[in-house]
C-alpha positions as CSV (number, residue, x, y, z in Angstrom):
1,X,-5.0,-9.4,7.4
2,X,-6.1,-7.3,10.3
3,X,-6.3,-3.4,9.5
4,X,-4.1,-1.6,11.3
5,X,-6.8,1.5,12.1
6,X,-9.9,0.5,13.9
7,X,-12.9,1.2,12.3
8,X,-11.5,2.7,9.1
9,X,-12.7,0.8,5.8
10,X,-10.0,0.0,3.5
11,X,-11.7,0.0,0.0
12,X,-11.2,-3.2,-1.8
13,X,-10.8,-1.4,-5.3
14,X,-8.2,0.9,-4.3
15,X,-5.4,0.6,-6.8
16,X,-1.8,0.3,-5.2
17,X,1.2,-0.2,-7.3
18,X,4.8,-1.6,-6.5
19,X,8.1,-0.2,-8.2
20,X,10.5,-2.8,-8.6
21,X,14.5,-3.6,-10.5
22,X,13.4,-6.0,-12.9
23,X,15.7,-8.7,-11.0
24,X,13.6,-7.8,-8.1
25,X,10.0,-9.2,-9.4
26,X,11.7,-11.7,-11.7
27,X,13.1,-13.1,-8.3
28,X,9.5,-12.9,-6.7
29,X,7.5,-14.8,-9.7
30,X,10.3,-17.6,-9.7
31,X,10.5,-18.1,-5.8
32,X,6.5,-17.0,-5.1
33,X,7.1,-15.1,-2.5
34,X,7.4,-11.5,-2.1
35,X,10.5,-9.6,0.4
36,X,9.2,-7.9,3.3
37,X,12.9,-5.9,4.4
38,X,12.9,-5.1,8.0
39,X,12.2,-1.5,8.8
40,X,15.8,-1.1,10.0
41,X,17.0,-1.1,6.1
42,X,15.4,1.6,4.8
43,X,16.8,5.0,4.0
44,X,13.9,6.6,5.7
45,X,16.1,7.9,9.3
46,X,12.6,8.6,11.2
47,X,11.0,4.4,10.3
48,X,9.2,3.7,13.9
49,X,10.3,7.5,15.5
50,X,7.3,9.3,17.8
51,X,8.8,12.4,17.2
52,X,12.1,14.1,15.5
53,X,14.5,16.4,17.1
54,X,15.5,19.4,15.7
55,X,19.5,18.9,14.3
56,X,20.4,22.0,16.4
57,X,18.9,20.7,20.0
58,X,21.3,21.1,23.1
59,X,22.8,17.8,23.6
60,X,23.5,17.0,27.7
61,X,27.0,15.2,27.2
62,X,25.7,13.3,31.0
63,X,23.1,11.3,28.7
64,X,23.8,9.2,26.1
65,X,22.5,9.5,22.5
66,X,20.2,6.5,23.2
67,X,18.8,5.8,26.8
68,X,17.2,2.0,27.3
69,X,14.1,2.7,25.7
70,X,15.1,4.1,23.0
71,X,17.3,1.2,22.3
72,X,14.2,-1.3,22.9
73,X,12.6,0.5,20.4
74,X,15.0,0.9,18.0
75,X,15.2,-2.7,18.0
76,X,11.3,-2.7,16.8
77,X,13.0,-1.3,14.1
78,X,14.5,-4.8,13.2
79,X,11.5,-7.0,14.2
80,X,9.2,-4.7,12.0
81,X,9.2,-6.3,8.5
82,X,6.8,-4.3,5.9
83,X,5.9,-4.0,2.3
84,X,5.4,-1.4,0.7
85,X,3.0,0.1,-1.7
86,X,1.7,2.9,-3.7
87,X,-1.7,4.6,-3.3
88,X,-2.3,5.7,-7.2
89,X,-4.9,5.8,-10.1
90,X,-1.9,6.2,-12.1
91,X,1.8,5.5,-12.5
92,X,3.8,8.3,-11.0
93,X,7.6,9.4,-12.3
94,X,9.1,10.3,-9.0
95,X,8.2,6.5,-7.9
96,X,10.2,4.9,-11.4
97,X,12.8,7.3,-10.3
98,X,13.4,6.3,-6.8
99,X,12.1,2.5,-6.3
100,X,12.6,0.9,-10.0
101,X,16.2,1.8,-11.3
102,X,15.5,5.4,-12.5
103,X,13.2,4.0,-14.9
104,X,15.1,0.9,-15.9
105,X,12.6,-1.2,-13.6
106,X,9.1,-2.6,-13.7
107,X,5.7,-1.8,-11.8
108,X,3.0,-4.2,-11.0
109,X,-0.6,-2.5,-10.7
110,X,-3.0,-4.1,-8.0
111,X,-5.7,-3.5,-5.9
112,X,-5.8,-3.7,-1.9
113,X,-8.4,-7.2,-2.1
114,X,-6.0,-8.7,-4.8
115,X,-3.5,-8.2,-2.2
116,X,-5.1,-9.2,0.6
117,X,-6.2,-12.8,-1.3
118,X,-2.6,-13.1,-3.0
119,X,-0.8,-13.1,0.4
120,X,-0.1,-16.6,1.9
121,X,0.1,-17.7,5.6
122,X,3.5,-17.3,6.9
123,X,5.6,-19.0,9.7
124,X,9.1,-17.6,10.6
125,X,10.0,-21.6,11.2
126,X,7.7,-24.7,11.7
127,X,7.2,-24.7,15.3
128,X,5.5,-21.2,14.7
129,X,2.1,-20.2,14.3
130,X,1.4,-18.2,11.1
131,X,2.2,-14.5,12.0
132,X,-0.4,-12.1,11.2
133,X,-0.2,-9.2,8.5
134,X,-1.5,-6.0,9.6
135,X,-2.2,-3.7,6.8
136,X,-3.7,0.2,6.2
137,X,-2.3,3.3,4.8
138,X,0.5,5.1,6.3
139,X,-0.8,8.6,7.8
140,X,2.0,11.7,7.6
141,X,2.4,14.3,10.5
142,X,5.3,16.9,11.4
143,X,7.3,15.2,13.7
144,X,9.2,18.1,14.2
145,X,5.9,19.5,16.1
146,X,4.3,16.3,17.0
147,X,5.5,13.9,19.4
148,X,3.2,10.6,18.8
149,X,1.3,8.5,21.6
150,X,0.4,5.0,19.8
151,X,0.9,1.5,20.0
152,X,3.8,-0.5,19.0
153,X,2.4,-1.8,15.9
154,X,0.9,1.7,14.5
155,X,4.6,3.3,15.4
156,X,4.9,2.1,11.7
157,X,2.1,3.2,9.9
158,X,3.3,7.0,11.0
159,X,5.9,8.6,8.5
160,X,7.4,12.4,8.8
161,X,5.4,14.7,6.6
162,X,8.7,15.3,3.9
163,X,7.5,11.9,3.1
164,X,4.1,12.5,2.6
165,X,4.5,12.1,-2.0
166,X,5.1,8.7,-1.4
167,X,1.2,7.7,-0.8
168,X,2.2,4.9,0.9
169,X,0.1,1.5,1.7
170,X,1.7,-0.9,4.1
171,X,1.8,-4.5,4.8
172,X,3.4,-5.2,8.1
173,X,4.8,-8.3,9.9
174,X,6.4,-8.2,13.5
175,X,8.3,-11.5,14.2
176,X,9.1,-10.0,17.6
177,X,7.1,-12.4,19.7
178,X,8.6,-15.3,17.8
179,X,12.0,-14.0,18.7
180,X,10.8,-13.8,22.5
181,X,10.2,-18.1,22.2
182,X,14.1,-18.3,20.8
183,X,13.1,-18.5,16.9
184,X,16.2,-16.9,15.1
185,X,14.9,-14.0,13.2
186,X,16.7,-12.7,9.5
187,X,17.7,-9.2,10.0
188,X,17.5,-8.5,6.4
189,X,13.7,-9.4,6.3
190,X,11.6,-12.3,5.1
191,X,10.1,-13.8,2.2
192,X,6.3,-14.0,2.2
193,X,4.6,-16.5,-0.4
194,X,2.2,-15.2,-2.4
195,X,0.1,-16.1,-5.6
196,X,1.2,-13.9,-8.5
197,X,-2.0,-14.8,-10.8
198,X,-4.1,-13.5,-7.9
199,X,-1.5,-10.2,-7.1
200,X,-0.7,-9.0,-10.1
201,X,-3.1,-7.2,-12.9
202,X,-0.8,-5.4,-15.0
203,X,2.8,-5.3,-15.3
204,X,4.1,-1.9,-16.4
205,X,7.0,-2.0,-18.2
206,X,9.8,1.2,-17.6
207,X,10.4,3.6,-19.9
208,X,13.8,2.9,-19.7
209,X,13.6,-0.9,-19.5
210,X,16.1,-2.5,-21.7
211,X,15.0,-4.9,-24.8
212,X,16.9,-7.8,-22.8
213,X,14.9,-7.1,-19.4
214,X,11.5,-6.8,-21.0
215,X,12.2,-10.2,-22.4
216,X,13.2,-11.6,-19.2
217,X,10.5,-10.3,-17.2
218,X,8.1,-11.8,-20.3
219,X,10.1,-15.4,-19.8
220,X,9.4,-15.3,-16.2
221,X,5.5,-14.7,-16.3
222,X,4.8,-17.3,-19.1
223,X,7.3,-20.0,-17.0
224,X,4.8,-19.8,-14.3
225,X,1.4,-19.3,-16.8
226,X,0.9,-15.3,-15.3
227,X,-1.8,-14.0,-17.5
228,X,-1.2,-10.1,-16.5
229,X,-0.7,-7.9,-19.4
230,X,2.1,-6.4,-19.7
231,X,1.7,-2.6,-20.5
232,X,4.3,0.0,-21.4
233,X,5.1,3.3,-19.5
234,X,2.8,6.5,-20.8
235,X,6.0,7.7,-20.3
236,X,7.6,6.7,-23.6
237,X,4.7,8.3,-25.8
238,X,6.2,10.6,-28.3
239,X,5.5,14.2,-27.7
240,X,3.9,16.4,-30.1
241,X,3.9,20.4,-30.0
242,X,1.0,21.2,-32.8
């Protein structure tokens, strides 16, 4: 994987976690392979934007709401698969909220060199070369103020700064060259092989998670010989007031 900022060390310990539904990562252990969606899919409005117009700014009815290169970019949008991670030293409750079923889900607990050895080569078809990851943390500015001047690739490594809780840590793929040489590309992203042994260090059960999930998510990491213990949310400690 090449970092995506120049000169900017990304520490092999760092711990990084991913939030998943429980159908999610049981998915990923049977198939090996994790799902990169295309930036086009998530809820995120501003994935790939240099800058963001206020909701109130004169609109000139003689121009239309995209001009030419804004359509080429937006289409970045759909060449632009990533993965996404957490930049933690602990689990966090507003990530089981949003990304693993309101607590219902699972999180597996890395670090950015398990990642990096975990990942696989990837080809969108045979005829391809192996696309290369790029990878680094995602840095947060007011695109409200700010109106961005960067390359292609680091258009996705910028997020608007309401985002900025998420701590994110991105894997990124663009397939767009491939589509240039007439490779049909998925719109709804792609599945990356990886090595779970080598990924995963702990799997953190929900607080939420049902009796029937954790069992499936424990049939699942013995069917494939996964060592990682499994560890259950600090969330579900008992209180005590005395």
């Amino acid at each position: 994987m090449r970092p995506i900022w120049p000169g900017e060390e990304i520490r092999p310990e760092e711990t990084l976690w991913r939030y998943f539904r429980t159908d999610r990562l049981i998915s990923a252990l049977r198939s090996g392979s994790l799902h990169f969606p295309a930036a086009q899919q998530f809820e995120d409005p501003f994935e790939g934007a240099v800058a963001v117009l206020p909701h109130d700014w004169p609109v000139d009815p003689l121009y239309p709401d995209l001009d030419p290169l804004d359509e080429a970019f937006a289409e970045l949008r759909r060449l632009t698969k990533i993965s996404c991670w957490h930049r933690a030293d602990y689990e966090c409750n507003a990530m089981w909220k949003l990304y693993a079923a309101d607590r219902k889900g699972v999180a597996i607990q890395t670090t950015a060199q398990r990642l990096q050895e975990a990942l696989l080569p990837f080809r969108l078809a045979p005829k391809c070369g192996e696309e290369e990851p790029q990878w680094g943390a995602v840095r947060y500015v007011d695109l409200h103020k700010e109106r961005l001047n960067v390359s292609m690739e680091q258009m996705f490594f910028f997020k608007h700064r309401a985002f900025e809780f998420e701590r994110e840590f991105r894997v990124v793929i663009s397939v767009r060259q491939a589509e240039e040489f007439g490779v049909p590309v998925p719109a709804d992203g792609i599945d990356v092989p990886f090595l779970p042994e080598k990924l995963i260090d702990r799997i953190h059960l929900g607080p939420q998670l049902s009796r029937e999930d954790r069992d499936a998510i424990i049939r699942a990491s013995e069917s494939i010989g996964l060592q990682a213990g499994l560890v259950t949310s600090t969330l579900l400690g008992k209180p005590r007031y005395h």
